[in-house]
N, C-alpha and C positions, 0 to 999 in steps of 0.2 A: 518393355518389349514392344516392338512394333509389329501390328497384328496378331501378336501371340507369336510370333517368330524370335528366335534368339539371337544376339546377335555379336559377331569377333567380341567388340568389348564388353562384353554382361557374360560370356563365357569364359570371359579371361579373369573376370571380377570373382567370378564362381568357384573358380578353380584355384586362384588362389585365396579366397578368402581367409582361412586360418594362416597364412603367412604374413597377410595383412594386418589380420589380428593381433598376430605376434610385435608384427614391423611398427606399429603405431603404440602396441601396450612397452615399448623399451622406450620408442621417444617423448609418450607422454607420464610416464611413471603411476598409470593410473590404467586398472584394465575396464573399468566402467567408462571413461572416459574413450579409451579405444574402441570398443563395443561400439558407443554412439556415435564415432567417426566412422566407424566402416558401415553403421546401418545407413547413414548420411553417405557416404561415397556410394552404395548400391542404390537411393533413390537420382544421384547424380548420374551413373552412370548407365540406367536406365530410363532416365528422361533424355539420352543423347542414343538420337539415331540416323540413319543412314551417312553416316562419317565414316567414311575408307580409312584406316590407320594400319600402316607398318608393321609396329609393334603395339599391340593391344594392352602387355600386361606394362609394359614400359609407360602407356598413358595413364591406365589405371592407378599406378602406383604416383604419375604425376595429379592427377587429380586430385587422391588422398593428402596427398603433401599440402598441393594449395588448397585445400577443404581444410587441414592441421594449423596451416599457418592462419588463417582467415579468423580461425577459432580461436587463435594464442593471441590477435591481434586485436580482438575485442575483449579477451580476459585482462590484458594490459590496460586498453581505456577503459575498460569498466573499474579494476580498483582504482587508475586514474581520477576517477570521475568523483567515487567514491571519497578515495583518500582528500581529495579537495572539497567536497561537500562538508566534509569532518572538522576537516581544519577554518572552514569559514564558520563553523556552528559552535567551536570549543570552546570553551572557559573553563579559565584554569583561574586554582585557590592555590596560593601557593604555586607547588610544582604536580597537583592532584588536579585532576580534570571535576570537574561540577558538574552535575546532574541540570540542565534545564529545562526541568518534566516534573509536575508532583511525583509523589509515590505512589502505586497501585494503592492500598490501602486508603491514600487520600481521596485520592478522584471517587472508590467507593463511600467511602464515607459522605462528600460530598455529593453525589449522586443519590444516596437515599435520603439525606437529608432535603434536596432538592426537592423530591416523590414528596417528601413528607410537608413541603409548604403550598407544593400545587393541589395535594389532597385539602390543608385546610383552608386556603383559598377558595376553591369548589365548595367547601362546604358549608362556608359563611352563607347568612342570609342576601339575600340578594340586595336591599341599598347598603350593606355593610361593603359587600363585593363592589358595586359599582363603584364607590364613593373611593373605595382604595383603589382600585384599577385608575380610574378616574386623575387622581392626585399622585400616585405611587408610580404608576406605569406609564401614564399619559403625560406626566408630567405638569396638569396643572395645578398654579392654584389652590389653597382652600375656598376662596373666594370664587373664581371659576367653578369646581367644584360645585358649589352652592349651586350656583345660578344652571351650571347643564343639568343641576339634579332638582331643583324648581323649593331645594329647604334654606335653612340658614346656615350660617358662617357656624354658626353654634352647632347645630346639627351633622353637621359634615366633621366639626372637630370630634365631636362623640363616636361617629361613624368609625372615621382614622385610628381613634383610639382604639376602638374595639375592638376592628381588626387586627393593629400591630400587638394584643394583648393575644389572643387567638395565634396568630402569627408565634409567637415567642412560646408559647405550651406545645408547639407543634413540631417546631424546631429542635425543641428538646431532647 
């Protein structure tokens, strides 16, 4: 409304609204769907003012149509969009389409198993920890290893040990 004023078309939108209702719930086979079309045509046709028209209800009803179409015109490129999304991601076994996702159950199972190595990780002593981070994670070396952690070759091998023995009760 402009200044709280009414105006030809927001009276004509008013007046007939339950017709419109009706007019939109036949051509979209859905009365939720008409519902949101006509609550969409009343913020349409009250963001439009001072427009002289004619015929008021005859724009109204042109409005709603191309508000209808606009809406049908991105439900088509959305499954569009969709349907080609699908078909670039399928695999098929046989003529059965494949999962390319673990299974719920899995992802959980791996995710608490995961909690359960970063728990005993943390809970190694600390050159235990370092020495497998170190070599495990970092990527170096026994020998590096050795030398960033100031013992021996020997020592770090023990270290290693210890933690992947720790590691494996943990996993369990």
């Amino acid at each position: 409304m402009d200044g709280g004023g009414s105006t030809p078309l927001l009276e004509a939108y008013l007046r007939k609204r339950g017709d419109l209702l009706r007019f939109f719930t036949a051509r979209l086979r859905s009365p939720a769907a008409a519902e949101d079309l006509v609550q969409e045509l009343f913020l349409k046709v009250n963001s439009v003012s001072g427009v002289e028209v004619a015929s008021p209800v005859a724009l109204v009803y042109k409005l709603g149509s191309n508000l209808m179409l606009d809406r049908l015109r991105q439900e088509r490129r959305a499954v569009c969009r969709d349907h080609e999304w699908y078909k670039s991601r399928r695999v098929l076994v046989g003529r059965d389409d494949a999962v390319d996702a673990p299974a719920p159950e899995d992802v959980l199972t791996s995710r608490r198993r995961l909690a359960r190595i970063v728990e005993a990780v943390q809970a190694m002593p600390p050159r235990t920890r370092r020495a497998f981070e170190l070599h495990k994670l970092e990527g170096l070396s026994q020998a590096e290893t050795a030398k960033a952690m100031g013992v021996s070759v020997s020592a770090v091998e023990k270290l290693i040990s210890e933690a992947m023995r720790r590691l494996a009760e943990a996993s369990l």
